[in-house]
N, C-alpha and C positions, 0 to 999 in steps of 0.2 A: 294588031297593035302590040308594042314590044310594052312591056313592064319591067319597072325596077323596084323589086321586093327587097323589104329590108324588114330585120329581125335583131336581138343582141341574143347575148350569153354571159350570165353571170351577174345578173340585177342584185341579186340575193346572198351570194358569199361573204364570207366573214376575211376570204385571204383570194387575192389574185387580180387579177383587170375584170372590169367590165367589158368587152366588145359588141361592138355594134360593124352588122357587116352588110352591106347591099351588092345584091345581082340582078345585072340587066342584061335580059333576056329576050328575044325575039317569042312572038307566038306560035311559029309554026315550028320552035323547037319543043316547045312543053310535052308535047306527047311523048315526044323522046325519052324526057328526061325523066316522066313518069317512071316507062318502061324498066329503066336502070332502078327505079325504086325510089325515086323522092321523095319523102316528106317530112312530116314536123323531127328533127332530130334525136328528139329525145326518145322517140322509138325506136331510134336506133343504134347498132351496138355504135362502140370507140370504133373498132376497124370498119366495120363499113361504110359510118361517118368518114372515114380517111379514104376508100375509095372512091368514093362518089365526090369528094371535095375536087380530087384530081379529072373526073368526068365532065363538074360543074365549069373549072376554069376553063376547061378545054373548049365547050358550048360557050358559054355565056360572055356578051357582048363587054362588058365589065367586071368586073369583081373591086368592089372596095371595101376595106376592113377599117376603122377603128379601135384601137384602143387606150382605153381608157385606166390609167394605173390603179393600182390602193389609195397610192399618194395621191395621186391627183383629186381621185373621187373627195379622198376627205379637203386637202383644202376647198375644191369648191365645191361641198355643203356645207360650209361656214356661210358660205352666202347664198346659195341658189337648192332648188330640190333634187332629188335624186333624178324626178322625171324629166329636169330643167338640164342636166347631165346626157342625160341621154338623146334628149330633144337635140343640143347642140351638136352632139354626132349627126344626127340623124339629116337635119341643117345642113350640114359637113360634105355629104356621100348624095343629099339629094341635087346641091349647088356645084359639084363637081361629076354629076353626070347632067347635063342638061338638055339632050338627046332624046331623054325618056319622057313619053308621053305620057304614063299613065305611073301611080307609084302607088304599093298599096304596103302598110307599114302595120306589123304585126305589135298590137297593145295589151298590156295585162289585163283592160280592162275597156269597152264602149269609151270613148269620152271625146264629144262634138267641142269642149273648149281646148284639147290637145291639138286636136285637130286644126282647130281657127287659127289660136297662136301658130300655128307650123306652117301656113300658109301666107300670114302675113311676114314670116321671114325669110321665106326662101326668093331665091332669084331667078328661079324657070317658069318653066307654063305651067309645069306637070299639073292633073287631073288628082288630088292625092285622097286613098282610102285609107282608113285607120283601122282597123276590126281587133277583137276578141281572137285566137285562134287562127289567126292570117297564116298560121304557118303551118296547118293542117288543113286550110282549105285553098291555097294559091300555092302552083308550084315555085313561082318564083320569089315567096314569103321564105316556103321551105327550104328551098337553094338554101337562101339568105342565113336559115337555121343552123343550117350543116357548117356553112363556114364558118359562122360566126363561133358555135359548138366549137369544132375542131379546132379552133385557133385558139379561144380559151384553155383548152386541155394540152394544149403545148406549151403557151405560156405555164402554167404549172407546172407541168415537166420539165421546164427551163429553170424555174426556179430553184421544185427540189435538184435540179442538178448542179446547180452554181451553188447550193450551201450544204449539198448531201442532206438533206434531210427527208421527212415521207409526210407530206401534207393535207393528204387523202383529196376529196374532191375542192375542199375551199369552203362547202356550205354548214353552216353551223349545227346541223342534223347530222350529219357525218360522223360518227365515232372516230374515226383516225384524226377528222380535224379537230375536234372539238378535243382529243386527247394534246395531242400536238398543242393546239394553243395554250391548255392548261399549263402545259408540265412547261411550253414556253414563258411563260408568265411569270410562273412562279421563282425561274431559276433566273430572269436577265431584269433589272433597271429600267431598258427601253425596250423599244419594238421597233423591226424590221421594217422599209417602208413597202413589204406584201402585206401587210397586215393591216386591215378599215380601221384604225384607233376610231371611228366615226359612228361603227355598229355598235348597237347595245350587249352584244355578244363580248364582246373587246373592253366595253365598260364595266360589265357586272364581274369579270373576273379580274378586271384591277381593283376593284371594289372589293371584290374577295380578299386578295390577297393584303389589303392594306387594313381591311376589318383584323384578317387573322397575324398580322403583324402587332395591330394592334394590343390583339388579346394575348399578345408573349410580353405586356411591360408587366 
């Protein structure tokens, strides 16, 4: 039975797109693609996320990516949830492969009502699995990981290329971002639209800076 695993990258940053990317895959490819080394992304480095992304389109019956802006994400959580964001991709890549039998969609966490709502919206037959870890334990989850990984880290590099600047990974743990946003803050009015104005990361340092403006009257 062929599967179309889907995963994102970038639920969690403070600067970049969210992507959500699905691959569908035949089953008597998986061995294969084992063998080249697939699995969950984040074990593995930058380059050889970039090789194996090049192996996966090669294989696999589809490849579809989303992405999902700064901007966008913040306007819509003005009215819907981050999960509710992502679901809509997810909606998106499963209603435009309608092919696949079986879809198994990798979640931060168990959840049987992600799951029901995602069923009563979509437009195919698919058979759909939601799991914990989907992208360490289904190779075609992990596909899903790699692209989705890879394409978020281009975006990035797209962007420090188009402003020069060096925005380290996007995630608010990051020292270069977290420096970066600071020192961005402090010196500009507004903000870029790579930038969640919608994270608390984004709010405590304009908070900051308007406490400590305050304390120069």
């Amino acid at each position: 039975m062929d599967t179309l695993g889907i995963d994102e990258a970038g639920r969690g940053p403070v600067i970049g797109p969210l992507v959500v990317s699905g691959v569908h895959i035949k089953k008597e490819h998986e061995p294969h693609l084992k063998e080249l080394g697939i699995t969950d992304s984040k074990l593995l480095s930058p380059k050889k996320r970039e090789i194996l992304e090049k192996e996966i389109i090669k294989i696999a019956l589809n490849v579809r990516v989303v992405i999902i802006s700064a901007k966008q994400i913040d306007n819509d959580m003005k009215n819907i949830s981050l999960n509710h964001v992502e679901m809509n991709a997810i909606i998106k890549i499963i209603n435009q492969t309608p092919d696949a039998k079986k879809t198994i969609i990798d979640l931060p966490s168990n959840s049987k009502t992600f799951t029901q709502e995602l069923e009563a919206k979509i437009t195919t037959k698919t058979k759909i699995t939601a799991e914990f870890k989907a992208d360490l334990n289904y190779t075609a989850v992990s596909a899903a990981s790699i692209i989705a990984k890879t394409e978020r880290d281009r975006q990035i590099r797209l962007i420090e290329k188009k402003h020069n600047i060096k925005l380290g990974s996007g995630y608010p743990s990051d020292p270069n971002t977290k420096t970066f946003l600071k020192e961005y803050i402090q010196s500009h009015d507004t903000l870029p639209d790579y930038i969640r104005q919608s994270w608390q990361t984004t709010k405590d340092l304009i908070k900051s800076k308007t406490q400590k403006g305050l304390g120069d009257f």
